[in-house]
C-alpha positions as CSV (number, residue, x, y, z in Angstrom):
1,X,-61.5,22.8,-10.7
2,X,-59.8,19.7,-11.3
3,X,-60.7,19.7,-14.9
4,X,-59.4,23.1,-15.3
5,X,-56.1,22.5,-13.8
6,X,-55.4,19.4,-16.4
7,X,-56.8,21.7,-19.5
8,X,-54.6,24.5,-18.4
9,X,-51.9,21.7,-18.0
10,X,-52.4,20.0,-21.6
11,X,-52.2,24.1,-23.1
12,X,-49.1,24.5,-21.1
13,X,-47.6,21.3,-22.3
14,X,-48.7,21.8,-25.9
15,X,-47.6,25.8,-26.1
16,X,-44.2,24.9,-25.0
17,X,-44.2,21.9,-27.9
18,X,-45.1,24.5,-29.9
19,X,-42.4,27.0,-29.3
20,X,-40.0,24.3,-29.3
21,X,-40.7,22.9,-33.1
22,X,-40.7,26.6,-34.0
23,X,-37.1,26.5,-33.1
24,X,-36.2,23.6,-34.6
25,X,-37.7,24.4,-37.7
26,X,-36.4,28.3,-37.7
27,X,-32.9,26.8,-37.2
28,X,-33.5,24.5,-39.9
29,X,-34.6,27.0,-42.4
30,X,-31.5,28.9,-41.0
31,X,-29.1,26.4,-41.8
32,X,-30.6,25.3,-45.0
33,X,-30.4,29.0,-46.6
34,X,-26.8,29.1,-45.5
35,X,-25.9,26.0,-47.0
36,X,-27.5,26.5,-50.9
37,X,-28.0,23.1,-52.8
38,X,-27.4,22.2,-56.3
39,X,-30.9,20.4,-56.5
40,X,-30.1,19.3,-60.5
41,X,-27.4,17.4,-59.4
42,X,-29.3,13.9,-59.1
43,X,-32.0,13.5,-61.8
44,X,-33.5,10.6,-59.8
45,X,-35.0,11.8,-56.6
46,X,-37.2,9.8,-54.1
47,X,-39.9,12.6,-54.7
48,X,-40.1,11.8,-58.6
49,X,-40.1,8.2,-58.3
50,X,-42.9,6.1,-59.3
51,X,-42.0,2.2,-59.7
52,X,-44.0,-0.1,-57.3
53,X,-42.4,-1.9,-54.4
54,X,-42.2,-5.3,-55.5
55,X,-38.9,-6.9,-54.0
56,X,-39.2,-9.7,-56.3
57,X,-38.6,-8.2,-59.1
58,X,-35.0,-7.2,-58.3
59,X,-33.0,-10.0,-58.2
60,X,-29.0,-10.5,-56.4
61,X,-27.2,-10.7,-59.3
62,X,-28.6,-7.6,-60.7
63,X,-27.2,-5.9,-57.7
64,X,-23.6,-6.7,-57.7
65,X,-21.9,-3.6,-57.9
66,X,-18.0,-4.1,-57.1
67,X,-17.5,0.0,-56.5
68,X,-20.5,-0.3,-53.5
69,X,-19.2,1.3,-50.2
70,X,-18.5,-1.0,-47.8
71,X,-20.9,-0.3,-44.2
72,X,-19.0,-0.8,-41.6
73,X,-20.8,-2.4,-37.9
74,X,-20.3,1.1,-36.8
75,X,-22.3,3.1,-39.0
76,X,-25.0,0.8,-39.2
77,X,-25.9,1.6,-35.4
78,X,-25.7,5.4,-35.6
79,X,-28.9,4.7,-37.3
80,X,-30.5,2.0,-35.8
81,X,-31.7,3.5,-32.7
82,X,-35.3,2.1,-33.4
83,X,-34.6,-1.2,-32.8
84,X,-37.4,-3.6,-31.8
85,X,-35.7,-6.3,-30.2
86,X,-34.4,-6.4,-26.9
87,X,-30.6,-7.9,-27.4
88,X,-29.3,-9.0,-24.4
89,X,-25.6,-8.8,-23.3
90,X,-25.3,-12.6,-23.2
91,X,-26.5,-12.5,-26.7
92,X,-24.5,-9.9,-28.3
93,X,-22.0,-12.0,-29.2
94,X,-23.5,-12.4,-32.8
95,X,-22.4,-8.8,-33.5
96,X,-18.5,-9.8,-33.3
97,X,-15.7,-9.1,-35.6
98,X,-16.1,-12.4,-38.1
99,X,-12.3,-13.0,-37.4
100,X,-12.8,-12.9,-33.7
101,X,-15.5,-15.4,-33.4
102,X,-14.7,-18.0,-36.4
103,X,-17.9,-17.7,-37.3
104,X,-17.9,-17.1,-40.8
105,X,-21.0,-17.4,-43.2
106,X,-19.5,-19.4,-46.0
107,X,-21.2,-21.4,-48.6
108,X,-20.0,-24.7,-48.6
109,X,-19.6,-25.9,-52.0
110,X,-19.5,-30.1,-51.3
111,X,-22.3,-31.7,-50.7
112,X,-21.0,-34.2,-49.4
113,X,-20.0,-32.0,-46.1
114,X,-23.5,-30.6,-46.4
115,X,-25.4,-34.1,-46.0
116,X,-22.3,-34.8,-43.3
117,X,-23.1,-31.8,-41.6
118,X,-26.6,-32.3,-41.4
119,X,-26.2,-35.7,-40.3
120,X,-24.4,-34.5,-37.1
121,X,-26.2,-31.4,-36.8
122,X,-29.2,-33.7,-36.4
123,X,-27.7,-35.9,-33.8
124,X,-26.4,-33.4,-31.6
125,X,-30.5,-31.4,-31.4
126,X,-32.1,-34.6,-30.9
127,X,-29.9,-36.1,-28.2
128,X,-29.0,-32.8,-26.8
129,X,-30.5,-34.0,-23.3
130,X,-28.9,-37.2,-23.5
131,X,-25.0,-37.1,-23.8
132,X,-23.9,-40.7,-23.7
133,X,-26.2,-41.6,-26.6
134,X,-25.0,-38.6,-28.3
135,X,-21.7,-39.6,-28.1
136,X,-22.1,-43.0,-29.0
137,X,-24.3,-41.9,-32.7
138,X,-21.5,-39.8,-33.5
139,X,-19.1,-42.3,-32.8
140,X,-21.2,-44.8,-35.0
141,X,-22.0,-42.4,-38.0
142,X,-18.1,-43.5,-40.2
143,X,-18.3,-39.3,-41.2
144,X,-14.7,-38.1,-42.0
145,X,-14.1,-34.6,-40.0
146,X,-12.4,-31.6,-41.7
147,X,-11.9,-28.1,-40.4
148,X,-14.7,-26.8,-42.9
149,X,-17.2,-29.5,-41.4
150,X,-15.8,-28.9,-37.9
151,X,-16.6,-25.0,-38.2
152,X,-19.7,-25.5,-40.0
153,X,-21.4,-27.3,-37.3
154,X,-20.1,-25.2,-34.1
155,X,-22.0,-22.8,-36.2
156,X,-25.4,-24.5,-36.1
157,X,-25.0,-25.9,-32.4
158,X,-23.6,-22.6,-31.1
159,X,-26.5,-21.9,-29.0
160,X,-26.3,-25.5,-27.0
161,X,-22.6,-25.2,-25.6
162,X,-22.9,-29.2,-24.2
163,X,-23.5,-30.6,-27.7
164,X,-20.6,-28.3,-29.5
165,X,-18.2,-29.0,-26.5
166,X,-18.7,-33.0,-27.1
167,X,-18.6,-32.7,-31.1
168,X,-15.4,-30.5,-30.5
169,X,-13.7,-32.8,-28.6
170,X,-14.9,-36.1,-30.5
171,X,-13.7,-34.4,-33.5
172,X,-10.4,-33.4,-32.0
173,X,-9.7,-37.4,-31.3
174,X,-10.8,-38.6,-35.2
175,X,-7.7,-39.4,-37.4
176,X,-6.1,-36.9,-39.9
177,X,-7.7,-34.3,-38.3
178,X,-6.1,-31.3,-36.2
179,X,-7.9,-28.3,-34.5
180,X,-6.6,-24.8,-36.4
181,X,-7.3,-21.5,-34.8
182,X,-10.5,-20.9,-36.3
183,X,-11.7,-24.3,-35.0
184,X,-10.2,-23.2,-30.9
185,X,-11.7,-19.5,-31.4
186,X,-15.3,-20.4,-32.3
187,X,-15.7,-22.6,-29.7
188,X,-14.1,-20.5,-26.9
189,X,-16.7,-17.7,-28.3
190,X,-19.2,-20.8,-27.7
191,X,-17.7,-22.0,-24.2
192,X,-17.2,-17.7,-23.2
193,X,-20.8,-16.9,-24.2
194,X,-22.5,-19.4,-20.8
195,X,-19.8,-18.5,-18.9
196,X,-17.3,-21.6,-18.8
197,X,-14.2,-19.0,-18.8
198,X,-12.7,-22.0,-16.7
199,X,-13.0,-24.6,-19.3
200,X,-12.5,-21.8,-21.9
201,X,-9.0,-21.4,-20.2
202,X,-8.1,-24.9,-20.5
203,X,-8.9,-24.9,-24.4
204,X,-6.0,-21.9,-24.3
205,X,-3.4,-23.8,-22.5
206,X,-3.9,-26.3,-24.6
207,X,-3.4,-24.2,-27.9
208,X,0.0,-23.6,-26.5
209,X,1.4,-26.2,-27.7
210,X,4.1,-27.1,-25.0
211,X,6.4,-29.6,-26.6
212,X,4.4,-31.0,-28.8
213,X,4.3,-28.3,-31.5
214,X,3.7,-24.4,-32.0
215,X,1.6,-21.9,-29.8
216,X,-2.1,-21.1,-31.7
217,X,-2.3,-18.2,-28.8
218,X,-2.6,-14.8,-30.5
219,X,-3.9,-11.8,-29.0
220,X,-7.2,-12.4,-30.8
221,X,-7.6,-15.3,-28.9
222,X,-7.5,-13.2,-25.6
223,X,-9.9,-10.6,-27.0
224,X,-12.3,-13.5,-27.2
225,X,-12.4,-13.7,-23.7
226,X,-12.0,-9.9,-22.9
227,X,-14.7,-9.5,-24.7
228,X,-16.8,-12.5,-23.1
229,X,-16.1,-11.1,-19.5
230,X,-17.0,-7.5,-20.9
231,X,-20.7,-8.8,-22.2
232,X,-21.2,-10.4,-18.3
233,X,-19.3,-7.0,-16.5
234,X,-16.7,-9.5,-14.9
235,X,-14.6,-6.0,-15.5
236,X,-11.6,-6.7,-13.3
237,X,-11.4,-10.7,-15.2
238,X,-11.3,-8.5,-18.0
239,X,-8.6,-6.7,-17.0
240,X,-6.9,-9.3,-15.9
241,X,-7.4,-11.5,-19.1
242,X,-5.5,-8.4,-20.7
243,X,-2.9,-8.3,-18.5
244,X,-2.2,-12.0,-19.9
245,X,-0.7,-10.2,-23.0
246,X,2.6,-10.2,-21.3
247,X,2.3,-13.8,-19.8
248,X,2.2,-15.2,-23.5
249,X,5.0,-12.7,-24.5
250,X,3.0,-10.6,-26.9
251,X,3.7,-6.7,-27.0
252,X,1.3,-4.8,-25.8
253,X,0.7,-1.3,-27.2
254,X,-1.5,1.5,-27.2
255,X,-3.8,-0.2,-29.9
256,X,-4.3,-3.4,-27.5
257,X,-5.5,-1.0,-24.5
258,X,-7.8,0.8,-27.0
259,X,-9.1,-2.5,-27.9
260,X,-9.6,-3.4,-24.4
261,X,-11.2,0.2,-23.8
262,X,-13.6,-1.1,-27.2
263,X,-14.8,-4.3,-25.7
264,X,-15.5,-2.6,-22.2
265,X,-17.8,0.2,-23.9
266,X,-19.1,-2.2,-26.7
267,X,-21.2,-3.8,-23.3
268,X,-22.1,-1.3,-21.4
269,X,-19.3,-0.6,-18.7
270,X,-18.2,2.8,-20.1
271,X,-17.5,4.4,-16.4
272,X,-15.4,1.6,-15.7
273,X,-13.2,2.2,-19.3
274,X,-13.5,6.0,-18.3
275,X,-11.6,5.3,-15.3
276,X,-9.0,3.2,-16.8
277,X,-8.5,5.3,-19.2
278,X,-7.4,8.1,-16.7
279,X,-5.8,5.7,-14.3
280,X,-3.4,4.6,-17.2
281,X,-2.6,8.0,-18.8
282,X,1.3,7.7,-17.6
283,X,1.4,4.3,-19.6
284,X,-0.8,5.0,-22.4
285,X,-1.2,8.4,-22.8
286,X,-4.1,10.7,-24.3
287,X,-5.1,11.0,-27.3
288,X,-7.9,11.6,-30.0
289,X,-9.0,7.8,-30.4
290,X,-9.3,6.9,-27.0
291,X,-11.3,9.7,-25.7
292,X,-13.6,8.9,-29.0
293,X,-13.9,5.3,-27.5
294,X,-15.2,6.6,-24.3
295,X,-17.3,9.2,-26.3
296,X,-18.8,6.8,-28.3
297,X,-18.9,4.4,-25.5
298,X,-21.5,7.1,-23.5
299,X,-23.2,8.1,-26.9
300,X,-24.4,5.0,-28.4
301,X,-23.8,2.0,-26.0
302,X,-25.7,4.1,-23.0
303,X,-27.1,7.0,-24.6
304,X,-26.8,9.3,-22.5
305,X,-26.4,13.1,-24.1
306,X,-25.5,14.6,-21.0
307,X,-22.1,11.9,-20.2
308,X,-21.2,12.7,-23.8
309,X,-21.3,16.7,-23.4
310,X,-19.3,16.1,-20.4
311,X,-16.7,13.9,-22.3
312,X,-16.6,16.4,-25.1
313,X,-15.5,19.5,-22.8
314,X,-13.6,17.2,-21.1
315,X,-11.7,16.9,-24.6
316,X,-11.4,20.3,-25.0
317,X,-10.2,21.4,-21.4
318,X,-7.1,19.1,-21.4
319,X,-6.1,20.1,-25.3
320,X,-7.6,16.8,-27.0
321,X,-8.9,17.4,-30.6
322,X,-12.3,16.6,-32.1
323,X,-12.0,15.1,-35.4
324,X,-14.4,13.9,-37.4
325,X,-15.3,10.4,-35.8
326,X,-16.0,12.7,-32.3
327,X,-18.2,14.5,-34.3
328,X,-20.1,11.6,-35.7
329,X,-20.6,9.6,-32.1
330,X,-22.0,13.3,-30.7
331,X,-24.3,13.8,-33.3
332,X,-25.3,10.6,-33.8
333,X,-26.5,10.8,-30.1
334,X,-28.5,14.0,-29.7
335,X,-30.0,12.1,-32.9
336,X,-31.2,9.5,-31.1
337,X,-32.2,11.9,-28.8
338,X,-34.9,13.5,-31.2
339,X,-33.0,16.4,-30.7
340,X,-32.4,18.5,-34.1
341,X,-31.4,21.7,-33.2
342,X,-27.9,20.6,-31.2
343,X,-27.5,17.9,-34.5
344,X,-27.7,20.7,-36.9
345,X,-25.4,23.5,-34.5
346,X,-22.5,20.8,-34.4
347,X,-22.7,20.0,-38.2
348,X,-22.5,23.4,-38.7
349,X,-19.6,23.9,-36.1
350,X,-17.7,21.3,-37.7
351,X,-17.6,22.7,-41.2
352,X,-16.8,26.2,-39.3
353,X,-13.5,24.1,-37.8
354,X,-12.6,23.2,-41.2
355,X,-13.6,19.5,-40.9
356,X,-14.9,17.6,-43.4
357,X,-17.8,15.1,-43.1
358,X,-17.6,11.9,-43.8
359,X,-20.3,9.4,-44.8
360,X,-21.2,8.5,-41.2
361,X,-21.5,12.1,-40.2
362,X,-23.9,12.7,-43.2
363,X,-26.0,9.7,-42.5
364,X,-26.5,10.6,-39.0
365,X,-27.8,14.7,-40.1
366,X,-30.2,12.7,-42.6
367,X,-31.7,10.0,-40.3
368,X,-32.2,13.2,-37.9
369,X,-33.9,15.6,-39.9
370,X,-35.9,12.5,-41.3
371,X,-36.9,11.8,-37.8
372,X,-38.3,14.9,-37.5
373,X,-40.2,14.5,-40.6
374,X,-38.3,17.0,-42.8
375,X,-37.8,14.2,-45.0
376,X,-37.1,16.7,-48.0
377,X,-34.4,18.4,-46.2
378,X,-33.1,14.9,-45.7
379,X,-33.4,14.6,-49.9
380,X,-31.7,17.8,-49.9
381,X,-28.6,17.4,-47.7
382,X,-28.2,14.0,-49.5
383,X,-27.9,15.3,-52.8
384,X,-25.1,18.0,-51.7
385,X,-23.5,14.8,-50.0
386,X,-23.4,13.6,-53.7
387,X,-21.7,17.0,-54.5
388,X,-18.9,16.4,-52.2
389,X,-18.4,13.4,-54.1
390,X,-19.1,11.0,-51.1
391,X,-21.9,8.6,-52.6
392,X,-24.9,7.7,-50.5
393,X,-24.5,3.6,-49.1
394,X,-27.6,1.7,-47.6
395,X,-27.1,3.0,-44.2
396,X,-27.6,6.6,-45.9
397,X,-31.3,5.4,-47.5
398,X,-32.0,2.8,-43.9
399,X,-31.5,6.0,-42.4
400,X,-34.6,7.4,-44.3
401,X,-36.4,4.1,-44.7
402,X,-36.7,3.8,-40.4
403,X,-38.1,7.0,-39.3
404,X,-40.5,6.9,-42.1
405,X,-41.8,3.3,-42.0
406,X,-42.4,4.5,-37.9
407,X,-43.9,7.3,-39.0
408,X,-46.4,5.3,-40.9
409,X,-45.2,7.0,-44.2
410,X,-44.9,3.1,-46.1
411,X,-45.6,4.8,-49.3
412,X,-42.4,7.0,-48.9
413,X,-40.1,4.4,-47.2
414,X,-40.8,2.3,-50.5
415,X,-39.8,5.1,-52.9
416,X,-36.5,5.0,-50.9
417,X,-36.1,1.6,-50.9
418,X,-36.6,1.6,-54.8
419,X,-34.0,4.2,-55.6
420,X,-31.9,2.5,-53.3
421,X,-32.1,-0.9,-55.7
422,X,-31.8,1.1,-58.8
423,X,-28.6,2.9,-57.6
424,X,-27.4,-1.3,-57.1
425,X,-27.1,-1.2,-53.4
426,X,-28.1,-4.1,-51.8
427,X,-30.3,-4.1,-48.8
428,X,-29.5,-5.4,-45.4
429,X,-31.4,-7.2,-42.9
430,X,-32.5,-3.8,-41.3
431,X,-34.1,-2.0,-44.4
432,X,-36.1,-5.1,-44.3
433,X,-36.4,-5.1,-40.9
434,X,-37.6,-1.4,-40.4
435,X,-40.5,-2.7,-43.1
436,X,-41.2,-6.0,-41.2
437,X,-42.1,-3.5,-37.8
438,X,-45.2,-2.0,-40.1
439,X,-46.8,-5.0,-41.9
440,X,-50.4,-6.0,-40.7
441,X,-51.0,-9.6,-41.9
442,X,-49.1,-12.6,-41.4
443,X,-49.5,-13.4,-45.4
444,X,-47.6,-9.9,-45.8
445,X,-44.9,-11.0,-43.1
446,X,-44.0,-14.4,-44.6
447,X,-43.9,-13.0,-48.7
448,X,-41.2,-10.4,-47.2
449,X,-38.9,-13.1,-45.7
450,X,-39.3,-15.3,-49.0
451,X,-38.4,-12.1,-50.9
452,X,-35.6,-11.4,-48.8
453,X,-34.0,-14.9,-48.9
454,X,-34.3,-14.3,-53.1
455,X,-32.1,-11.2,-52.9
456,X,-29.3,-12.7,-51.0
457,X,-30.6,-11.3,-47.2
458,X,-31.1,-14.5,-44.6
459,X,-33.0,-13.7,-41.7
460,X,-31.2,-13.7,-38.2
461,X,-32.3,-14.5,-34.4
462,X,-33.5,-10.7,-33.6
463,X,-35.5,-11.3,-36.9
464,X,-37.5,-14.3,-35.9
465,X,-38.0,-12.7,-32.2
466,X,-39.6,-9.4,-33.7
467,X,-41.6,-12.0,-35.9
468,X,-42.8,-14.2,-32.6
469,X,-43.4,-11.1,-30.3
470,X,-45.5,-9.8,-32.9
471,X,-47.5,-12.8,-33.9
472,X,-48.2,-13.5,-30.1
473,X,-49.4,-10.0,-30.3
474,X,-52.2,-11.2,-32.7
475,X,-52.5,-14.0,-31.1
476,X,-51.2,-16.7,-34.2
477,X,-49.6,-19.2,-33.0
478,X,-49.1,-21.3,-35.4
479,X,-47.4,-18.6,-36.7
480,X,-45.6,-18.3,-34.0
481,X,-44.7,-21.8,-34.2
482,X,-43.7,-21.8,-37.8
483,X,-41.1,-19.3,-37.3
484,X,-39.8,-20.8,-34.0
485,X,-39.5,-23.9,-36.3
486,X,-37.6,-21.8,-39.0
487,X,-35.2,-20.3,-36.6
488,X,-34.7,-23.5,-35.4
489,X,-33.6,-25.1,-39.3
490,X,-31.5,-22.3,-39.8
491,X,-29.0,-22.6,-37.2
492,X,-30.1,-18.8,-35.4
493,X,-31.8,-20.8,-32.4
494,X,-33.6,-21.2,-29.7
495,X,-31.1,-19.1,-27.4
496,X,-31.9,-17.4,-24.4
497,X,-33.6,-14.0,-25.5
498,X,-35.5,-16.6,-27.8
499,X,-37.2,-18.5,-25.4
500,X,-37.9,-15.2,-23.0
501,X,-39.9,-14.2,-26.3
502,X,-41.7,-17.3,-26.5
503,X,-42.5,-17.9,-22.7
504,X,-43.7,-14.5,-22.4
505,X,-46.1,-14.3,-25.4
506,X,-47.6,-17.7,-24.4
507,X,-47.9,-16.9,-21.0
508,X,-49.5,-13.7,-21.7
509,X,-52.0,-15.3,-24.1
510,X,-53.0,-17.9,-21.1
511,X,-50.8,-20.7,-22.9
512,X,-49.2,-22.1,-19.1
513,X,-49.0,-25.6,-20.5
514,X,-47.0,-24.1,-23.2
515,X,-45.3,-21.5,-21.9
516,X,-43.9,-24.1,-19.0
517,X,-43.3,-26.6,-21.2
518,X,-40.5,-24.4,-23.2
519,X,-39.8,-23.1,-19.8
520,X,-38.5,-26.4,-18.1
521,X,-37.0,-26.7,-21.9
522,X,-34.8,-23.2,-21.3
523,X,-33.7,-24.8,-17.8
524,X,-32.3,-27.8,-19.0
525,X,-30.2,-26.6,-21.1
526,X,-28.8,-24.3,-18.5
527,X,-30.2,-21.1,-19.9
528,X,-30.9,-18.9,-17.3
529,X,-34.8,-17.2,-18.0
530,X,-36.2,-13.8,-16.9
531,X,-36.5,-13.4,-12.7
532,X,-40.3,-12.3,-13.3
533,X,-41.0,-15.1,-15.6
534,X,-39.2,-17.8,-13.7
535,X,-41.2,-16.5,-10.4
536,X,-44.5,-16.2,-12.1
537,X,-44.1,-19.8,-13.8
538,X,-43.2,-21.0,-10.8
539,X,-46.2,-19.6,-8.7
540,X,-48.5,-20.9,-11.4
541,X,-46.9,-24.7,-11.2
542,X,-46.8,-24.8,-7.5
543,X,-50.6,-23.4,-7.8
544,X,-51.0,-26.2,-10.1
545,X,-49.8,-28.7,-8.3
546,X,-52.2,-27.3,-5.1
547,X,-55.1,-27.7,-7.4
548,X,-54.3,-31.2,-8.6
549,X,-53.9,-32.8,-5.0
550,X,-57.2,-31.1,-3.8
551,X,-58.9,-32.5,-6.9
552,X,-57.2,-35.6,-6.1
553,X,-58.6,-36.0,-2.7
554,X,-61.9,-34.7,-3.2
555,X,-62.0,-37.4,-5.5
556,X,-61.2,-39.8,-2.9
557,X,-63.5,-38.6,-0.3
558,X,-66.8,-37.8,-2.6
559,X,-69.2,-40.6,-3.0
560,X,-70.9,-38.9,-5.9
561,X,-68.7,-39.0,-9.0
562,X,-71.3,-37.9,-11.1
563,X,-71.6,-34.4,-9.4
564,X,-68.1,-34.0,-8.8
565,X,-67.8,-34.2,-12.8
566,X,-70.8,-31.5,-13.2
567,X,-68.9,-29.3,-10.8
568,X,-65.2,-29.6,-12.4
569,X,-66.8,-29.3,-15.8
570,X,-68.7,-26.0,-15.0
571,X,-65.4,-24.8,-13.8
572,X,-63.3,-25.6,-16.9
573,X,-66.0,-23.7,-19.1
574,X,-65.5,-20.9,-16.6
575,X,-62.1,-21.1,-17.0
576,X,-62.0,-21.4,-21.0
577,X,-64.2,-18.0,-21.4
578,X,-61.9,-16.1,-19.1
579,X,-59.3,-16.6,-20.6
580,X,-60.9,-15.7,-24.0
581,X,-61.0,-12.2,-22.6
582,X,-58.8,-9.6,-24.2
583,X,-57.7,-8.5,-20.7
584,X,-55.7,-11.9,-20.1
């Protein structure tokens, strides 16, 4: 009876699949007929292309184009819902408007501040643990500080807020050197980031000036910290940190709220920016963009389809209009949310309104229908993009390359990713990315990131923490190793969501030397690890510890060494072949 109850279960489950991809795909066909396509249009279609993926054999300057669209942070994450790394609010901050955070990428051109900047950089990881002596070797290393080398290495140090505080202020005291903006708002990003908002205050007062010259205070600088007490949901510091607008006598308009609105849904505290949107309507009042900050806020920060209908009729009861960025964050979400018929019914409503869809609204259709493996639909609907004279960009063909390469369709994925190089787009780290999540060997995984450095694309932190999750996951650590080692060299490390991926795949692989080693690592320098790890780390050291002392005094009170050895060794080749078990 049992038996029959979960077969008549499984029918019921799959019939009602059933009857829903029937729909989906009689709306489809629905929609397509209504909306013909010019297929001769584009010659070069990802069906007829035959050239082999081989991303060495395209190189950067080939693929300068100075027409290419530029992608915008925003349309890359309508489609990047797939992503494989788990970024953190404390480590978000990476994602920051460049001007905000200082933190430019910039090639510097002398080499003379490269070797400089190494030299330092050096210094401050291998006395990071011991700040006098740190002090002292930069004091005794004669290197000449200018704002380039100053930024530079805040850059590389960014993730140890001790060392980049003590370089900042020895470099504030050398001669024929003065701190500039930049310099102030890369390390308050550095000082807001751990959550010294008090010492990150005193850096603002000091900007000020007083007497002793002009205020470097502008409202960006305040974002910095809106922004910082945002990512930690400190909402009312936020709040008042905006309020400060008026204390510095800046002018504070709707623009400034809507940024404040941003920052709040950017990390997660979209019911809080809800309500002080409509707590503040007398003083800022209604309008299009701020309900679409609140929209997108519930779309893609949280996710959540049903928040965003009600924010949509909300809208539309008090006389707000849709344009076309409400219709991007909505569609965009129900993306995300696998579901294709509502995509396609408001992308036909909005041509029925009259409005016209951008890039970001077409890119969002195609990475939906290519989720639901209609991937020549997705070639269609691109091509009458083309028609409307809006050119595809590398999120349009990223929006392809992900749900196929999860779909297991590599051969497809790299026909995209070819036409993608022909039409002189460069990719960006998550094209390679979504190819990264689908290769099997490690030989496979290290020839990618070469290629990827030789067409201009560096690898960043949530690269190197997919790359360690997954080698732990075939147990190759000194794979693992070599790219904690590479991470390291290239400034995007260790931070705190890199160390929780290190501790975890070495505990879970039976590494507890190793995994408490990098664990005592992560505490001193103040990083605060997972509750379940930092629990289960410490129950295995205090179990440790337990074993060690009983050892220890069964050692003292047994006569017979030689047996004591037998039993302890027995126990240790016990120990090694459980832990060779795939269950461990």
């Amino acid at each position: 009876m049992q038996g029959n109850r979960v077969l008549s279960s499984n029918l019921s489950r799959a019939v009602s699949l059933g009857r829903t991809l029937f729909s989906a795909t009689t709306y489809v066909k629905t929609f397509l007929a209504s909306n013909p396509i010019n297929v001769t249009i584009v010659s070069n279609t990802i069906t007829n292309l035959s050239s082999p993926f081989n991303f060495s054999s395209y190189s950067t300057s080939n693929l300068e184009s100075p027409n290419a669209p530029k992608v915008s942070k925003l349309e890359e994450d309508i489609s990047d819902s797939d992503n494989d790394t788990d970024v953190n609010d404390d480590d978000d901050d990476y994602k920051e408007d460049v001007d905000v955070k200082g933190f430019k990428k910039s090639k510097i051109r002398d080499e003379g501040v490269v070797k400089d900047v190494k030299t330092l950089v050096d210094i401050l990881r291998e006395f990071s643990h011991k700040r006098s002596e740190m002090r002292n070797k930069i004091e005794q290393c004669g290197i000449k500080v200018s704002s380039e080398l100053v930024q530079e290495v805040l850059s590389r140090v960014r993730n140890d807020w001790e060392a980049a505080f003590t370089f900042f202020l020895w470099a504030g005291k050398q001669p024929g050197y003065a701190y500039s903006t930049r310099e102030y708002h890369s390390m308050l990003s550095i000082l807001g980031k751990v959550r010294k908002f008090d010492t990150a205050w005193g850096l603002i007062d000091e900007m000020r000036g007083g007497e002793t010259g002009p205020s470097l205070v502008n409202k960006q600088t305040l974002l910095i910290l809106i922004r910082r007490y945002c990512a930690v949901h400190e909402v009312a510091r936020a709040i008042n940190a905006f309020y400060a607008y008026k204390r510095f006598n800046f002018d504070v308009g709707i623009e400034d709220f809507q940024g404040l609105l941003s920052a709040l849904c950017r990390y997660k505290n979209v019911q809080d920016a809800e309500h002080l949107m409509f707590c503040n309507k007398d003083v800022f009042p209604f309008n299009t963009k701020s309900f679409n900050i609140i929209l997108n806020g519930w779309c893609n920060a949280i996710g959540s389809s049903q928040e965003a209908e009600r924010v949509w009729r909300e809208m539309s009861n008090r006389g707000i209009q849709h344009d076309v960025v409400s219709f991007s964050s909505i569609i965009s979400c129900h993306s995300k949310a696998h579901n294709l018929h509502k995509v396609l019914r408001l992308f036909d409503q909005m041509k029925k309104k009259g409005i016209e869809p951008d890039r970001k609204v077409y890119n969002a259709v195609i990475h939906a229908l290519a989720k639901g493996r209609l991937v020549e639909q997705a070639i269609d609907l691109m091509k009458c993009m083309e028609e409307k004279g809006i050119a595809p960009n590398v999120v349009t063909y990223n929006s392809f390359i992900q749900p196929l390469c999860k779909a297991q369709k590599v051969d497809e994925a790299r026909q995209a990713f070819n036409e993608m190089l022909q039409r002189r787009l460069i990719p960006t780290i998550r094209t390679y990315h979504a190819f990264l999540r689908v290769l099997r060997t490690k030989e496979e995984v290290f020839e990618l990131l070469e290629n990827m450095r030789k067409m201009g694309c560096q690898p960043t932190k949530d690269t190197y923490i997919m790359l360690i999750r997954k080698f732990s996951r075939w147990h190759q650590f000194d794979s693992v190793f070599k790219a904690w080692n590479e991470m390291s060299e290239n400034g995007n490390g260790p931070d705190r969501s890199s160390y929780v991926a290190l501790i975890h795949g070495l505990f879970l692989n039976g590494k507890l030397e190793e995994a408490y080693k990098y664990y005592t690592e992560m505490k001193e320098k103040r990083l605060l690890p997972e509750p379940k790890t930092d629990e289960m780390l410490q129950d295995w050291f205090s179990c440790k510890q337990f074993t060690e002392r009983s050892i220890a005094d069964l050692k003292a009170n047994q006569p017979q060494s030689g047996k004591l050895t037998r039993v302890i060794s027995q126990k240790s080749i016990q120990d090694r072949e459980f832990l060779q078990h795939d269950e461990t």
